[in-house]
Each structure stands twice: as structure tokens, then as C-alpha cells.
N, C-alpha and C positions, 0 to 999 in steps of 0.2 A: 382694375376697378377705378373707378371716377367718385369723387367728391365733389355738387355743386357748387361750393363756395370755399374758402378761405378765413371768411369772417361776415360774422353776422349780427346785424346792429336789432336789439332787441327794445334799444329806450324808447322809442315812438310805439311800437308794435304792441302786440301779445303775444306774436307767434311769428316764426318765420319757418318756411319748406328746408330743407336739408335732402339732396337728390341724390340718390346713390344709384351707381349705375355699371352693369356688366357688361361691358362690350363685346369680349370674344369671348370667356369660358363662363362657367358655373365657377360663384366667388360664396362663399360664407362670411358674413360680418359681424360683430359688433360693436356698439356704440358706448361709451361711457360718460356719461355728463359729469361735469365740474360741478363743486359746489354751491347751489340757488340754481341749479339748472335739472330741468326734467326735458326727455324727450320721449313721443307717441309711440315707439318702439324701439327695442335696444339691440336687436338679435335678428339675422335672418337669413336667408338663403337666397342668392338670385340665379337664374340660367340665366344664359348666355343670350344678349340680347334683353334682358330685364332690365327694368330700373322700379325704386322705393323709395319714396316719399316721405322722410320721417320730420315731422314737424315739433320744432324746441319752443320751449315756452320757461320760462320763471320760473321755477319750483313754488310750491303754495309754505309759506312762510311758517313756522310753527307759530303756538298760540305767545300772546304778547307781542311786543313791539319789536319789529325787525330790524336785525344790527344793517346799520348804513341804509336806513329810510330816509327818502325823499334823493336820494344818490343812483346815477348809473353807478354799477359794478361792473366791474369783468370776469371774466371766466375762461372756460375753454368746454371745445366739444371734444373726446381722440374716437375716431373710428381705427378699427383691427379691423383685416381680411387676411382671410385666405383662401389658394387655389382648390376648388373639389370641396365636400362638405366634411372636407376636417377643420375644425374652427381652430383646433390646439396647434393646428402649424402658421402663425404668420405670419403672411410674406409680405405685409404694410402697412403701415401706421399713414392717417391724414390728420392733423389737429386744427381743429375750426376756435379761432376767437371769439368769444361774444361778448358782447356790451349788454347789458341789461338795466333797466329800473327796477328800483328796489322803492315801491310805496308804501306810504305810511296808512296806520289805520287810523 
């Protein structure tokens, strides 16, 4: 399995693509975001020859004023795979850095 990136700068953005990709088998994934981080989907299945598009964003802040407003933070993304759609075996870890802004309300 493929991971498009390494690290992903979120401080200008809102959003950035996260490409995940099967090249030779059927792979099972999922995704775990760091904390102040959400992503469009966390779980899934690709055949061989697929790729998913999971797009990260900020996590929405609870109510009140957010710790480390007006600051990028950092974080991390981990994706897990594994071969065939047993998720419970697996055989990689990729961990994505991200930078994010943290605004104020």
C-alpha cells in the first residue's frame, strides 16, 4: 500500500487530499487522527488497482476558546493496512505529520 504524502501543512488550508493506494493486492485500512485532527473517512477496503482519497481538516474545536488559538500546531495522521480484508492483521504502519492552525473565535 501507498501513502501520498509524509507531511501535510494545514496552516494556509482547510483541507488537504491524503491518497491511499493498492497497487498489487486487495489492502484493508485504517486511519487514526491525532489530536485537533479529523479526517473524511477512517476505514476501508481497496482492490488491487484502487486508490481513496481521504481528505484531513482541523477537527471543530469544542465550545469556548481553543487551547493554542491563533498558533499552528502539530499532530500526526497513523494509517494501518493490511493484506486481504482482515483488518486485525497488520502488516503497516505510515505516519503523516501535520501542521495545522488553531483560530481564534
Amino acid at each position: 500500500m501507498t501513502v501520498s504524502a509524509t507531511v501535510l501543512d494545514l496552516s494556509a488550508a482547510q483541507t488537504a487530499p491524503l491518497v491511499l493506494a493498492a497497487p498489487q493486492e486487495q489492502v484493508s485500512w485504517s486511519l487514526t487522527p491525532g489530536e485537533g485532527l479529523a479526517a473524511s473517512a477512517t476505514s476501508g477496503t481497496l482492490m488491487a488497482g484502487q486508490n481513496a482519497t481521504v481528505l484531513v481538516n482541523a477537527a471543530p474545536a469544542p465550545a469556548g476558546p481553543p487551547t493554542g488559538c491563533g498558533q499552528v500546531k502539530r499532530g500526526s495522521i497513523t494509517v494501518h493496512w493490511s493484506l486481504g480484508a482482515d483488518p486485525a492483521r497488520t502488516m503497516g504502519t505510515h505516519t503523516v505529520a501535520v501542521a495545522f492552525w488553531v483560530p481564534c473565535r
